[in-house]
C-alpha positions as CSV (number, residue, x, y, z in Angstrom):
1,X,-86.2,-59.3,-147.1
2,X,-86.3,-57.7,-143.6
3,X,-84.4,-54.8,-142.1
4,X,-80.9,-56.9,-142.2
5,X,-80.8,-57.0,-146.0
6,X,-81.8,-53.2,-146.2
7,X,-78.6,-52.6,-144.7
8,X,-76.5,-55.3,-147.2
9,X,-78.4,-53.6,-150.3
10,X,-76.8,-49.8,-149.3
11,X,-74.9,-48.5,-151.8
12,X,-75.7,-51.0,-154.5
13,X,-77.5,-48.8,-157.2
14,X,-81.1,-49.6,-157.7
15,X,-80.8,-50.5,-161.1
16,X,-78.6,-53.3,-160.5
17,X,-80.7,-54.4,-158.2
18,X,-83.3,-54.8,-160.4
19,X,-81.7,-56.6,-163.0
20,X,-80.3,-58.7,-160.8
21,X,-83.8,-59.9,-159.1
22,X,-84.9,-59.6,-162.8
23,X,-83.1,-62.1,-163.7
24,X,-83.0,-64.5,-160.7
25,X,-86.9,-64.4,-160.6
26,X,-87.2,-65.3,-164.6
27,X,-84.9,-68.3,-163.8
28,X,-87.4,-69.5,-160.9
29,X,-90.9,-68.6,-162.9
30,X,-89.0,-70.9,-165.9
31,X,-88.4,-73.9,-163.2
32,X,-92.1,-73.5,-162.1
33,X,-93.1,-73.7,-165.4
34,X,-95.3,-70.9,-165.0
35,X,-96.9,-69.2,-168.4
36,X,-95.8,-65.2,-169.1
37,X,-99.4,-63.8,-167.7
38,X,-99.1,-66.2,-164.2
39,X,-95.0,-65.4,-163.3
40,X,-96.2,-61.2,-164.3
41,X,-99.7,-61.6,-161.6
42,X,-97.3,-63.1,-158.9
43,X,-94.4,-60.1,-159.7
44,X,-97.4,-57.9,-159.6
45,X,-96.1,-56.6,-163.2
46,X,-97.1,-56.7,-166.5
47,X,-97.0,-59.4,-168.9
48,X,-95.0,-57.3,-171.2
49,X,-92.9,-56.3,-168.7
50,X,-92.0,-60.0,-167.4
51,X,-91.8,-60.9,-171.0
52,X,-89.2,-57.8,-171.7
53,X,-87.3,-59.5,-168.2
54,X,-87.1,-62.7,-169.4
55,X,-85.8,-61.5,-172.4
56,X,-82.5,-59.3,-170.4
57,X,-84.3,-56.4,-172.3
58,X,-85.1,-54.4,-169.0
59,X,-83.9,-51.9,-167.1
60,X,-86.6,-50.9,-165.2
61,X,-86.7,-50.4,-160.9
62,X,-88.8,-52.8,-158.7
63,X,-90.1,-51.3,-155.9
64,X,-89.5,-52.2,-152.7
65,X,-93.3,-54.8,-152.4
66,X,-91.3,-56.2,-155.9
67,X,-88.2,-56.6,-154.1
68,X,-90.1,-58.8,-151.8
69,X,-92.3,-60.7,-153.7
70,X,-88.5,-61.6,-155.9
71,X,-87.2,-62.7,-152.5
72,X,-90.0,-64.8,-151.4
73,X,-90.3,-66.3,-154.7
74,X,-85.9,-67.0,-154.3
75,X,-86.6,-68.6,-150.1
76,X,-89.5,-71.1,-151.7
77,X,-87.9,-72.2,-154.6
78,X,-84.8,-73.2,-152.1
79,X,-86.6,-74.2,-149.5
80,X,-88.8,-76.5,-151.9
81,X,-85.5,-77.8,-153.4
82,X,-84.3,-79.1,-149.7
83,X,-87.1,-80.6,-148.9
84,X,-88.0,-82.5,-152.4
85,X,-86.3,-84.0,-155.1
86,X,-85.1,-80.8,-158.1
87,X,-88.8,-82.4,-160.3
88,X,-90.8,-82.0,-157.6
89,X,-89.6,-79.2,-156.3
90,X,-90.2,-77.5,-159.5
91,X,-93.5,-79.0,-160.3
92,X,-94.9,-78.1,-156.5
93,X,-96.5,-75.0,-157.1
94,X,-98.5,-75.4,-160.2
95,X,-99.7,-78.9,-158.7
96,X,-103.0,-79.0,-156.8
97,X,-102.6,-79.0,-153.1
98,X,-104.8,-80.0,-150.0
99,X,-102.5,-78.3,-147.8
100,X,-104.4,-76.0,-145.3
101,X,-103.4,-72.3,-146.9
102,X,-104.4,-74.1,-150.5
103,X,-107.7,-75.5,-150.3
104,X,-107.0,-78.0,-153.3
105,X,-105.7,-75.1,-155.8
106,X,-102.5,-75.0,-157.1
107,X,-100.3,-72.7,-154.6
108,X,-99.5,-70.4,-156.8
109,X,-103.0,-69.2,-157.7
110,X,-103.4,-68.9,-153.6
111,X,-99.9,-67.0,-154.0
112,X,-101.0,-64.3,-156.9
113,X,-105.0,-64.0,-155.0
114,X,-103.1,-63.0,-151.6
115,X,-100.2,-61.2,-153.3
116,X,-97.0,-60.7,-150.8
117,X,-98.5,-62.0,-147.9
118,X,-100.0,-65.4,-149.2
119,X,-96.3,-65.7,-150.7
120,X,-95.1,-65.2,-147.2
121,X,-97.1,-67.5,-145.7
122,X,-96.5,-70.2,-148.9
123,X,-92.7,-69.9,-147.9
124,X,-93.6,-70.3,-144.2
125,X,-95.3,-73.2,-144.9
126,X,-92.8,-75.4,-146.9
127,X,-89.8,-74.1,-144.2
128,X,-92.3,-75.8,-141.5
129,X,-92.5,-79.4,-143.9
130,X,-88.8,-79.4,-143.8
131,X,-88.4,-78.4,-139.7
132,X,-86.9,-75.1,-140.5
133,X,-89.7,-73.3,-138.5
């Protein structure tokens, strides 16, 4: 999200927001296949708290690093789908990976160790695969 989607998001109420990104990330942490405690570390949230989302049974905020983390998570997931078939794409970041910000771990373990910025960087990445960089 940068300074353009501020300006989109005025006058939407926070709350809808929320559920909305709520719900968009749940969808994306169920095509990763990634476990309750893995999809809350990457959120920076609780376990319970993703588990409540996954559910619809939220209506908490996500603050604005949240916000982020959600739209980073949404840019790799589509820029994943472009460039690979829908299984790959899907099955990308819990695979092991000798790519040069991964050092042969799964990327989304470098993704929840380095937080917004490693999730930034993932996204970076796989737009530069596909020549979108």
């Amino acid at each position: 999200m940068g300074p353009e989607d501020a300006v989109s998001l005025a006058g939407i109420e926070p709350a809808r927001i929320a559920r909305v990104s709520a719900t968009a990330y749940s969808r994306i942490a169920a095509a990763w296949r990634l476990g309750n405690e893995a999809a809350a570390q990457l959120l920076d949230i609780s376990p319970r708290t993703f588990a409540r989302m996954k559910t619809g049974d939220w209506s908490g905020r996500l603050s604005r690093d949240q916000l982020m983390r959600v739209s980073a998570a949404t840019g790799l997931y589509k820029g994943l789908h472009l460039y690979f078939s829908d299984e790959l794409a899907d099955r990308w970041v819990i695979m092991p990976n000798t790519g040069p910000l991964f050092g042969g771990q799964p990327p989304v373990e470098t993704m929840i160790a380095g937080g917004l910025p490693a999730m930034l960087a993932t996204r970076t990445y796989v737009d530069a695969l596909r020549g979108g960089a």
